[in-house]
SETILO-911640 format. One record per residue (C-alpha): residue in one letter; chain; x, y negated, z. Coordinates in nm, 3 decimals, m for minus. Layout:
<nodes>
<node residuo="A" cadena="A" px="X" py="Y" pz="Z"/>
...
</nodes>
This chain:
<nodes>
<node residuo="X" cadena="A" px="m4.148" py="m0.379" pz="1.881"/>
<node residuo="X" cadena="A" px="m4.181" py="0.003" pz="1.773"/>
<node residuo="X" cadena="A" px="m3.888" py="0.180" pz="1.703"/>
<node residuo="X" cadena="A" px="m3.904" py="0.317" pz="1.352"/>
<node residuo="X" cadena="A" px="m3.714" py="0.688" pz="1.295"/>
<node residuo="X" cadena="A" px="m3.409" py="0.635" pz="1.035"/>
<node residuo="X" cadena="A" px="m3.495" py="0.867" pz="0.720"/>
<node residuo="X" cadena="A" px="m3.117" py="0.809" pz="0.617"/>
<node residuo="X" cadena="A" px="m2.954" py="1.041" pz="0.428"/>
<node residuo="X" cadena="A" px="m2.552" py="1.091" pz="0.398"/>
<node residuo="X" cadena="A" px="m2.318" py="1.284" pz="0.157"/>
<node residuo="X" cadena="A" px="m1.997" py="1.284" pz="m0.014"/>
<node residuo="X" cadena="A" px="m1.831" py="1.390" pz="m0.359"/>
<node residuo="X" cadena="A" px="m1.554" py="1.594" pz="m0.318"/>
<node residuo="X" cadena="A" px="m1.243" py="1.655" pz="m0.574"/>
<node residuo="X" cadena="A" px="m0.949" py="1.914" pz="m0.617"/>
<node residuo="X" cadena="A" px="m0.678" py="1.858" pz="m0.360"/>
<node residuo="X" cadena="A" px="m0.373" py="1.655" pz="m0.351"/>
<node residuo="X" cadena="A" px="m0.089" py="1.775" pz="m0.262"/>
<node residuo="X" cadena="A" px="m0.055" py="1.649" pz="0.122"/>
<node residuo="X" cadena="A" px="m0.448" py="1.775" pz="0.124"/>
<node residuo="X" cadena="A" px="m0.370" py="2.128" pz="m0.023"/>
<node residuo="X" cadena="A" px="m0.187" py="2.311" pz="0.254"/>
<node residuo="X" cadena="A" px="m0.470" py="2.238" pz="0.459"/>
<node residuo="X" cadena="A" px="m0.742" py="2.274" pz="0.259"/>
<node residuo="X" cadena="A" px="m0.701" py="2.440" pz="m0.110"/>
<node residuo="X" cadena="A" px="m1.049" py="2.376" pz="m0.237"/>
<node residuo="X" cadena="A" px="m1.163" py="2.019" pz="m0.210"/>
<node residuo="X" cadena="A" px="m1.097" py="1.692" pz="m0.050"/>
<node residuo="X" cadena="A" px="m1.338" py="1.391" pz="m0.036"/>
<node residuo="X" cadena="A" px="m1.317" py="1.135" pz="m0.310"/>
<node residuo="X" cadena="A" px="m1.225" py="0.817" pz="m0.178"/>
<node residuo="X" cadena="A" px="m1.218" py="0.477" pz="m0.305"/>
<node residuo="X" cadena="A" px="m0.962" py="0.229" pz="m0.204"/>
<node residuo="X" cadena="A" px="m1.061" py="m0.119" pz="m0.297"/>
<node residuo="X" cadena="A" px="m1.403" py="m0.309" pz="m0.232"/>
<node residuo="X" cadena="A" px="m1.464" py="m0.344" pz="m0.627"/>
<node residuo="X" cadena="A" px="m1.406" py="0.024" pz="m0.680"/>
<node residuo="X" cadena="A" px="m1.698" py="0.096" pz="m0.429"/>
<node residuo="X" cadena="A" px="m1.893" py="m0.185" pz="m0.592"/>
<node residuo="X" cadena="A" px="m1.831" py="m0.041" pz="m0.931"/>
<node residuo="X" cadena="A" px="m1.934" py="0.334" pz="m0.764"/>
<node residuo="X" cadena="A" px="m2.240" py="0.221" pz="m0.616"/>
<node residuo="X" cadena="A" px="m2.384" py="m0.047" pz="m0.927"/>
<node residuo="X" cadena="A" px="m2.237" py="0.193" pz="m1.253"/>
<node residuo="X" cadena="A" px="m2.368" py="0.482" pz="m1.439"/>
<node residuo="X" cadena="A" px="m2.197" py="0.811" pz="m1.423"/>
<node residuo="X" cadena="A" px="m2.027" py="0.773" pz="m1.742"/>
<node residuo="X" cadena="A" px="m1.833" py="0.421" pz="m1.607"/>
<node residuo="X" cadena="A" px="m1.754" py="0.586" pz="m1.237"/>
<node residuo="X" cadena="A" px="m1.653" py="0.967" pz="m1.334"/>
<node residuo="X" cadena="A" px="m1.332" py="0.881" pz="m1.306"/>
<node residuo="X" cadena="A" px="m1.330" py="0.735" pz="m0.985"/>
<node residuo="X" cadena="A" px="m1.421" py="1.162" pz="m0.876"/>
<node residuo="X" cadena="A" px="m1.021" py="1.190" pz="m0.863"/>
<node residuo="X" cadena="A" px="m0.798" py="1.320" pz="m0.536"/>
<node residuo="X" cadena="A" px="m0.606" py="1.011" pz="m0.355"/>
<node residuo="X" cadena="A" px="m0.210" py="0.988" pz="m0.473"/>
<node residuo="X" cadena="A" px="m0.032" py="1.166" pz="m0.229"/>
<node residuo="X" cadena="A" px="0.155" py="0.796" pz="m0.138"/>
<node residuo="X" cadena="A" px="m0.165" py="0.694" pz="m0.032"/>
<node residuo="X" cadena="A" px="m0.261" py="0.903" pz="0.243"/>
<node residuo="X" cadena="A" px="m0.045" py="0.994" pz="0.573"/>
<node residuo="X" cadena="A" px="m0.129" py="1.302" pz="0.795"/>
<node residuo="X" cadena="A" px="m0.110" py="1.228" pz="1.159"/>
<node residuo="X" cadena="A" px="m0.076" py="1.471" pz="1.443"/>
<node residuo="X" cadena="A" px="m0.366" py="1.454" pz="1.709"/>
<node residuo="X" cadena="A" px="m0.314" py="1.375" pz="2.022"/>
<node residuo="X" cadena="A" px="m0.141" py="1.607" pz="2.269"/>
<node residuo="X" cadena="A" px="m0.423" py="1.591" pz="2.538"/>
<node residuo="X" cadena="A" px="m0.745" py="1.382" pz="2.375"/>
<node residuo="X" cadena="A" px="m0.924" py="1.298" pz="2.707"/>
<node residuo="X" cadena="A" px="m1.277" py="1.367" pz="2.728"/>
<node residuo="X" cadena="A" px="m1.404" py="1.024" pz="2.644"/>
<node residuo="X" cadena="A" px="m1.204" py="1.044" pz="2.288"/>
<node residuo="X" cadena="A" px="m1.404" py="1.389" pz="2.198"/>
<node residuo="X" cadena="A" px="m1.673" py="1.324" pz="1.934"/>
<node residuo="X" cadena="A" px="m1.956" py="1.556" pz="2.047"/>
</nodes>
């Protein structure tokens, strides 16, 4: 079997900042959807059904966590 190269191509939409986001980064912050029939809805719907789905995450939604004291080598994404 030959080994065909992966032509894949990656991207994200990004939105104005929360506010646990903002401190950190003023700009932008990815959009992100929550619920398997909000992604279906994304990926199947024409822009004017999923432009408001381009909206920052409730602040209750997302939790900032510190990083680890000492990440070992094997934990470092390279």
């Amino acid at each position: 079997m030959i080994a065909m190269p992966c032509h894949c191509g990656y991207g994200f939409l990004t939105t104005t900042s929360n506010e646990i986001v903002k401190p950190i980064h003023e700009k932008a912050m990815p959009a992100i959807l929550t619920t398997p029939a909000v992604v279906d809805l994304w990926l199947t719907g024409v822009w004017a059904d999923v432009k408001h789905l381009r909206r920052p995450l409730p602040g209750n939604m997302l939790v900032l966590v510190e990083p680890p004291a000492n990440p070992k080598d094997d934990d470092l994404l390279l």
